[in-house]
FITIKOL-280479 format. One line per field, with one value per residue (C-alpha): residue number from 1; residue in one letter; y, z, x. Coordinates in Angstrom, 2 decimals, padded with zeros to 5 digits. Layout:
N
n: NUM  ...
res: a  ...
Y: Y  ...
Z: Z  ...
X: X  ...
REM end
This chain:
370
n: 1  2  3  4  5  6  7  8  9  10  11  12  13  14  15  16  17  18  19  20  21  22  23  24  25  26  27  28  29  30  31  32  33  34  35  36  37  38  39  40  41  42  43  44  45  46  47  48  49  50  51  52  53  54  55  56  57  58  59  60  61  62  63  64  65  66  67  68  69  70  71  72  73  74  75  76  77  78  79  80  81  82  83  84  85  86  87  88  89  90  91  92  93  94  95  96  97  98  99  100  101  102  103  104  105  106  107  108  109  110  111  112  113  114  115  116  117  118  119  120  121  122  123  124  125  126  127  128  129  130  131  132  133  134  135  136  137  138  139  140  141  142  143  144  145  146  147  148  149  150  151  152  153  154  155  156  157  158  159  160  161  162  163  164  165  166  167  168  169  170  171  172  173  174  175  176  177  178  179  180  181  182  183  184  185  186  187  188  189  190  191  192  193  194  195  196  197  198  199  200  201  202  203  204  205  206  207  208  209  210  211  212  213  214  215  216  217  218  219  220  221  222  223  224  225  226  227  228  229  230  231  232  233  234  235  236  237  238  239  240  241  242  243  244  245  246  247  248  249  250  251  252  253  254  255  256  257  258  259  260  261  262  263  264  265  266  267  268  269  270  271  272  273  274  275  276  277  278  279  280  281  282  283  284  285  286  287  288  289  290  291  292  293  294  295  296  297  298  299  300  301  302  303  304  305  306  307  308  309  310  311  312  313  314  315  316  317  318  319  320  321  322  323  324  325  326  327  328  329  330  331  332  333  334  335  336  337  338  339  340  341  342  343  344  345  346  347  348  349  350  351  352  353  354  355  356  357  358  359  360  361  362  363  364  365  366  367  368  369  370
res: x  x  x  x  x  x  x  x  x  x  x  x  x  x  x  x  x  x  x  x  x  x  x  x  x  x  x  x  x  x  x  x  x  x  x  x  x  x  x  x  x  x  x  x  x  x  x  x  x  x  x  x  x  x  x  x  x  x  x  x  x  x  x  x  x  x  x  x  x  x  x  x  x  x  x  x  x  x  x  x  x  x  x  x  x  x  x  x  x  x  x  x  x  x  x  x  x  x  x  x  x  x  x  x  x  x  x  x  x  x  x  x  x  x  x  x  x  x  x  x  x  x  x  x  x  x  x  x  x  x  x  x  x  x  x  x  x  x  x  x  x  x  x  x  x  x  x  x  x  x  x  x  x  x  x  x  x  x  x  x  x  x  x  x  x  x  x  x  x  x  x  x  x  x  x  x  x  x  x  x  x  x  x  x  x  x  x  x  x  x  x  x  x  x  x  x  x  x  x  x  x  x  x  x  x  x  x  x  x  x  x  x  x  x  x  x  x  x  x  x  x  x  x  x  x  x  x  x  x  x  x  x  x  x  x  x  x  x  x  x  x  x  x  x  x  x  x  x  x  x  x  x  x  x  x  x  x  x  x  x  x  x  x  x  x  x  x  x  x  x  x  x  x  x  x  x  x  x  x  x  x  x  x  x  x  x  x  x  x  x  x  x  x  x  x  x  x  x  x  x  x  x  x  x  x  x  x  x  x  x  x  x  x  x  x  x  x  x  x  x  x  x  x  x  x  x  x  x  x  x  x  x  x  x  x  x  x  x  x  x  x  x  x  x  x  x  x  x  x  x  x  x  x  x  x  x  x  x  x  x  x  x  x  x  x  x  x  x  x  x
Y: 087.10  090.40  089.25  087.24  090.23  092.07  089.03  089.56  092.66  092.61  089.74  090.65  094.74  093.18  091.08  094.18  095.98  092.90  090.63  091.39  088.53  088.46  086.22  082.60  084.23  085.93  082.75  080.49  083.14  082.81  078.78  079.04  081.31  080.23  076.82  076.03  078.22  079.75  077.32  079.26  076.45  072.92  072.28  070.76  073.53  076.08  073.62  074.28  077.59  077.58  075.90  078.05  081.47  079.73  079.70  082.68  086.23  088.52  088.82  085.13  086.48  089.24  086.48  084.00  086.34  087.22  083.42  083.64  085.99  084.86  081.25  082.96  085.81  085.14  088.10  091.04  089.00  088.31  092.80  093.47  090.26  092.20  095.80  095.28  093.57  095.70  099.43  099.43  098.61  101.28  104.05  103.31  102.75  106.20  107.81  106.22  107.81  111.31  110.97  109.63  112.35  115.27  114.12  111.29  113.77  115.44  115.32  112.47  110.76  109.96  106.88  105.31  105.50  103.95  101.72  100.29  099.86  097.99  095.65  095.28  093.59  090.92  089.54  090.01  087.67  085.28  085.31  084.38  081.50  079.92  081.07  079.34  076.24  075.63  076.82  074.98  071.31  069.86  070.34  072.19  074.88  075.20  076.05  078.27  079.98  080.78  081.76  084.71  085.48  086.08  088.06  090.01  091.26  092.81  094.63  092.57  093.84  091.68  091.23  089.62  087.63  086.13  085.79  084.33  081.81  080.50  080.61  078.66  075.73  075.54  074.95  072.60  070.82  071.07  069.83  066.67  065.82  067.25  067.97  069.37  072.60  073.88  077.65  079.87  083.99  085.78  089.40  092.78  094.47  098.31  098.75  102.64  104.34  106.48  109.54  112.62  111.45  111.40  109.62  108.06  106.57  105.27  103.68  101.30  100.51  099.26  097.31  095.65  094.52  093.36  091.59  089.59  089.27  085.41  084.72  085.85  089.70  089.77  089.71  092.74  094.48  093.00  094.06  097.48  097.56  096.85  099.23  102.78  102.15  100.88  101.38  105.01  106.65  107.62  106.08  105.22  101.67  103.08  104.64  101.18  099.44  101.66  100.77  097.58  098.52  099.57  096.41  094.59  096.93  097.68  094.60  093.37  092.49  093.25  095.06  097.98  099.13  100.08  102.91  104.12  103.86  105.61  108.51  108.69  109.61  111.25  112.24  111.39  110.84  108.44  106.79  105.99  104.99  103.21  101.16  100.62  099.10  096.74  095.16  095.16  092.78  090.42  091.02  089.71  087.27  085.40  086.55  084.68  081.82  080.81  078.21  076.58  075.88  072.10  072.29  074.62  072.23  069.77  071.40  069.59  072.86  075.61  074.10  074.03  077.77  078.61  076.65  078.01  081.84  080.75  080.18  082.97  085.60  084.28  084.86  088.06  089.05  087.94  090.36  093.07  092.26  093.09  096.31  097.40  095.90  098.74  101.23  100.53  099.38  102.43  102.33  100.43  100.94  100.10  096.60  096.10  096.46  094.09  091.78  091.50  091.57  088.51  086.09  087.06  086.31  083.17  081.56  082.51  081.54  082.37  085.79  088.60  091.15  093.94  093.46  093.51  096.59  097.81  096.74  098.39  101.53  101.58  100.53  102.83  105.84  104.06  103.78  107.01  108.16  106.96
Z: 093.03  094.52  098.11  097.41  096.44  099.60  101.83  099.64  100.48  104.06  104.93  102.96  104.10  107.60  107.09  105.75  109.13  111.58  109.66  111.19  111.19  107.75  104.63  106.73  109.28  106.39  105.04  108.25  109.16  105.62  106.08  109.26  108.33  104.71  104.75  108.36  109.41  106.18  103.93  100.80  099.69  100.60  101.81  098.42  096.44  099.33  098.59  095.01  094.86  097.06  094.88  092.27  093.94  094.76  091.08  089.91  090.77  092.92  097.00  098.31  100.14  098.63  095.79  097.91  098.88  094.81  094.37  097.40  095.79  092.40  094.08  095.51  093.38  089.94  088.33  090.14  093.51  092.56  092.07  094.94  097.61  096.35  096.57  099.53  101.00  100.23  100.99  104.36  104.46  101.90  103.77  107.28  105.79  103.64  107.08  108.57  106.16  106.17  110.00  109.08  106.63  109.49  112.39  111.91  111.88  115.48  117.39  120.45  117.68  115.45  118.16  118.24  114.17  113.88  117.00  114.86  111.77  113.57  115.06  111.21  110.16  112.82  111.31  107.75  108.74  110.12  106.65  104.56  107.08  106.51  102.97  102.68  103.82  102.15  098.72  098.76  097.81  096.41  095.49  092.07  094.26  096.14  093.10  091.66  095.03  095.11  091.95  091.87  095.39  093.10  089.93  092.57  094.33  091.35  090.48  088.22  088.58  090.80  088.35  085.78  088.34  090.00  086.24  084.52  086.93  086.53  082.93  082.86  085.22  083.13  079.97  081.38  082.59  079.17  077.19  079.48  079.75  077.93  079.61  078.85  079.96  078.87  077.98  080.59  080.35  079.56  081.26  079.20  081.91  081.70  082.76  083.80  084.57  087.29  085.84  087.53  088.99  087.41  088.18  084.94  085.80  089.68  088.24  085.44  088.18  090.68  087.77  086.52  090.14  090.02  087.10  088.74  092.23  092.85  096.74  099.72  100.66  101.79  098.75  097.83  099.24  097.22  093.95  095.32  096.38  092.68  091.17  093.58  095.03  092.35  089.82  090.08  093.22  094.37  097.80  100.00  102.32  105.42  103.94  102.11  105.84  107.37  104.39  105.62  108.96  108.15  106.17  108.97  111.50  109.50  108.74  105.56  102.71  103.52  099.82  101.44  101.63  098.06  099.36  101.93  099.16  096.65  099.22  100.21  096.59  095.09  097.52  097.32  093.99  094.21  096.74  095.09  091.45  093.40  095.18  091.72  090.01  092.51  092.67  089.22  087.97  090.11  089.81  085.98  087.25  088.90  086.89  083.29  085.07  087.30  084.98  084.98  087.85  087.90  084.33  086.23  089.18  087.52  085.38  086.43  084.11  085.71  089.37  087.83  087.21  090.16  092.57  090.75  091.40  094.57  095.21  093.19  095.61  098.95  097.78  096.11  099.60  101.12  099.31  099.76  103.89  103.39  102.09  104.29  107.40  105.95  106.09  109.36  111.60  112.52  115.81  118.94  119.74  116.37  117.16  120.15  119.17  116.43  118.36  121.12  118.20  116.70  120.02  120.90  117.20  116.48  120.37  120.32  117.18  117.44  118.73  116.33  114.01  115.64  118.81  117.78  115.77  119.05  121.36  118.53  119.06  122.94  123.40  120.50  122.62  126.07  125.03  123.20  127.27  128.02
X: 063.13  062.85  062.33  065.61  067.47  066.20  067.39  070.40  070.87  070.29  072.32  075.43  075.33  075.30  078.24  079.86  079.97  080.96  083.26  085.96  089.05  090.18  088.41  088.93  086.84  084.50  083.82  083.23  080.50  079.09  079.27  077.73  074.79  073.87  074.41  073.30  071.13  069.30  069.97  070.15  072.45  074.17  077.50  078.88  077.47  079.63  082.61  082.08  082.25  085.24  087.04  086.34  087.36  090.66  091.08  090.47  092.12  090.28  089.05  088.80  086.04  083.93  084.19  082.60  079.88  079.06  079.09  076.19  074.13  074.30  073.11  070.36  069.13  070.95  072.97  071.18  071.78  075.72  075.69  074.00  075.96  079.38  078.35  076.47  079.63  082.32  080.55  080.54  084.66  084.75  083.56  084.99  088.38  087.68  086.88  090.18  092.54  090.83  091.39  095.42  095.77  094.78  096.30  098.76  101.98  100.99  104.07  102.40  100.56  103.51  104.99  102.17  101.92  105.28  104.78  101.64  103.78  106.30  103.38  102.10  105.58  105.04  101.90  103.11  106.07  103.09  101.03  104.29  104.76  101.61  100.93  104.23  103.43  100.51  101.74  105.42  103.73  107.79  111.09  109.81  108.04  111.29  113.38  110.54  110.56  113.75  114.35  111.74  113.01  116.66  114.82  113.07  116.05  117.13  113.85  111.91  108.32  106.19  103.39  105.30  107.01  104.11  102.41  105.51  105.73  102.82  102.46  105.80  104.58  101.58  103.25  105.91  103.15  101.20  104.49  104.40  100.60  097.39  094.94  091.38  091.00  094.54  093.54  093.83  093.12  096.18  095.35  095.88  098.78  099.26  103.11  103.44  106.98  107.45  105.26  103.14  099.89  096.46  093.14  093.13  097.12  095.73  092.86  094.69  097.36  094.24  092.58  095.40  096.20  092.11  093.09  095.93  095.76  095.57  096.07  095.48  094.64  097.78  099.56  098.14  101.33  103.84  101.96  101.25  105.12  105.54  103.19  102.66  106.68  109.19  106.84  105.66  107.31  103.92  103.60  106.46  107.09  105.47  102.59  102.09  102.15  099.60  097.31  097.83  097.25  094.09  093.08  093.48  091.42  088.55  085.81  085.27  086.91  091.40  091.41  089.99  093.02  093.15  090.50  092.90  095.96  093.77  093.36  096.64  097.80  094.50  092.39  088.49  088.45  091.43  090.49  087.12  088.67  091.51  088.17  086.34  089.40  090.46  087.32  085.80  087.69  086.08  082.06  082.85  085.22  082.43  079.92  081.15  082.80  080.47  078.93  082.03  082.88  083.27  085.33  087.58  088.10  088.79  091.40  094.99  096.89  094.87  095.58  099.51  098.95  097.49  099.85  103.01  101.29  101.13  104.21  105.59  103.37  105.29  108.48  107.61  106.35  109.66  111.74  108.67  108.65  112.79  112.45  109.50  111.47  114.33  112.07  109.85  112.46  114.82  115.89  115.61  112.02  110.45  112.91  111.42  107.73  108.64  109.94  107.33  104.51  106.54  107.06  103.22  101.60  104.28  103.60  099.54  098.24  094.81  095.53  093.75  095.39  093.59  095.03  098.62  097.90  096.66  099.22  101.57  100.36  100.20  103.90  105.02  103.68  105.17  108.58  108.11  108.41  111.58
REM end
């Protein structure tokens, strides 16, 4: 068992540093390697536990790799896949913001800062368009759509949006048609006004957002928008895009960001509390459900739950991608960047993040020129 955990180790720490791409990409390297090449397990048993992830709040990905490493090493193997995983994103995102914090408001860099948050909006529009089409299944997702999209305009917070919805779907569904598995967790939430920082106050916010976060990376934002913007008044719309920014630059796991955030606000220490809470929540995630995997597939309420959450998170980050679009987009440069970043990630698909966030930057400075 301990040459497992080394292999554990190794492999995983390794992913850490080169998977770049974003968790689809994170997890077709992880298909490719463990179930082709090493054969640590089979395809159905990957399936499995990809099924299971999808249920269950927390990093798509960095789940996945726990899942791994609890396969192949049991419960030291699912501590080690996730740590292992997740440090290396850690530091070189830490590294990132010390590097924002000194020399992001020099008068040449500051164009190409803005040009890259402009670029950022682009591909934010481009997850909500295919987040959207995968959650929006019929006409009741429509009308649950647009109905947070209303509660959210007037300042509902996103967590008990997103939760609410799904909650109500479930029991709808319930009141119509039993069904097995019918409990599902209901997740302590720590609501904080707009109060004077402390450690203490960052780290609650990041583990209740641990607690929650069903979907995509991306949907990080809109809770964060919720929490560090409305919530708190600690962090304002463009700071919140270049965390983003930075998510998307860096390899490994997209909640990375929550190191850069945590930074941003509280310095080292913040930045590491703001990294423990996000992902905590998911090491026990895995770790107590894992046995159940094929009870929770099965479950028709929990897949209610979790496709009403879905739904609820896209149009939560439609009225998020509004107010950052406010913020980001201030004069005719910024629109052009935007623009150019949209026709070039909408017309080639398979084009990466990085490069947008790239080009961003280059044509921010450019037009800076004229």
């Amino acid at each position: 068992m301990a040459t497992r955990a080394k292999e554990v180790f190794s492999y995983f720490f390794k992913l850490g540093f080169i998977a770049f791409g974003g968790p689809a990409a994170h997890v077709a390297m992880m298909q490719d390697d463990l179930v082709e090449r090493k054969k640590w397990l089979s395809t159905q048993e990957f399936l499995d536990y990809m099924g299971a992830t999808n249920l269950i709040p927390g990093p798509n990905s960095t789940e996945m790799t726990m899942h791994c490493g609890y396969h192949r090493a049991g419960v030291k193997g699912l501590f080690i896949a996730g740590m292992s995983f997740i440090f290396p994103a850690v530091c070189i995102t830490l590294l990132i913001a010390v590097f924002f914090e000194k020399f992001s408001s020099i008068e040449w860099v500051v164009p190409i800062v803005e040009g890259i948050k402009a670029a950022v909006i682009a591909f934010i529009l481009g997850a909500i368009y295919k987040l959207g089409k995968k959650a929006v299944k019929n006409y009741q997702h429509v009308i649950l759509g647009l109905l947070i999209i209303g509660l959210a305009l007037f300042g509902i917070n996103e967590v008990i949006l997103i939760l609410s919805a799904g909650i109500l779907m479930m029991l709808l569904r319930m009141a119509l048609k039993r069904d097995g598995f019918a409990s599902v967790a209901l997740f302590p939430l720590f609501f904080l006004a707009k109060v004077s920082y402390t450690h203490l106050k960052l780290f609650l916010i990041f583990l209740k957002v641990g607690l929650v976060l069903f979907g995509s990376g991306y949907v990080l934002f809109a809770y964060l928008d919720g929490e560090l913007i409305e919530g708190t008044g600690w962090l304002t719309h463009p700071e919140l895009v270049e965390a983003i920014a930075i998510g998307q630059i860096t390899p490994g796991p997209v909640l990375s960001t929550a190191t850069f955030v945590g930074y941003k606000v509280g310095g080292f220490g913040g930045a590491t509390l703001a990294t423990l809470g996000i992902f905590l929540p998911s090491f026990f995630y895995v770790w107590i459900l894992n046995n159940f995997v094929k009870k929770m597939q099965e479950s028709k309420i929990l897949r209610t739950f979790l496709e009403a959450v879905n739904v609820a998170a896209v149009a939560v980050m439609v009225v998020v991608t509004i107010n950052m679009t406010e913020s980001i987009l201030v004069d005719w440069r910024t629109i052009v960047i935007f623009a150019l970043s949209s026709f070039v990630y909408f017309f080639y698909k398979k084009i990466n993040a990085l490069y947008l966030i790239l080009g961003g930057g280059v044509l921010g400075y450019v037009l800076s020129l004229l």
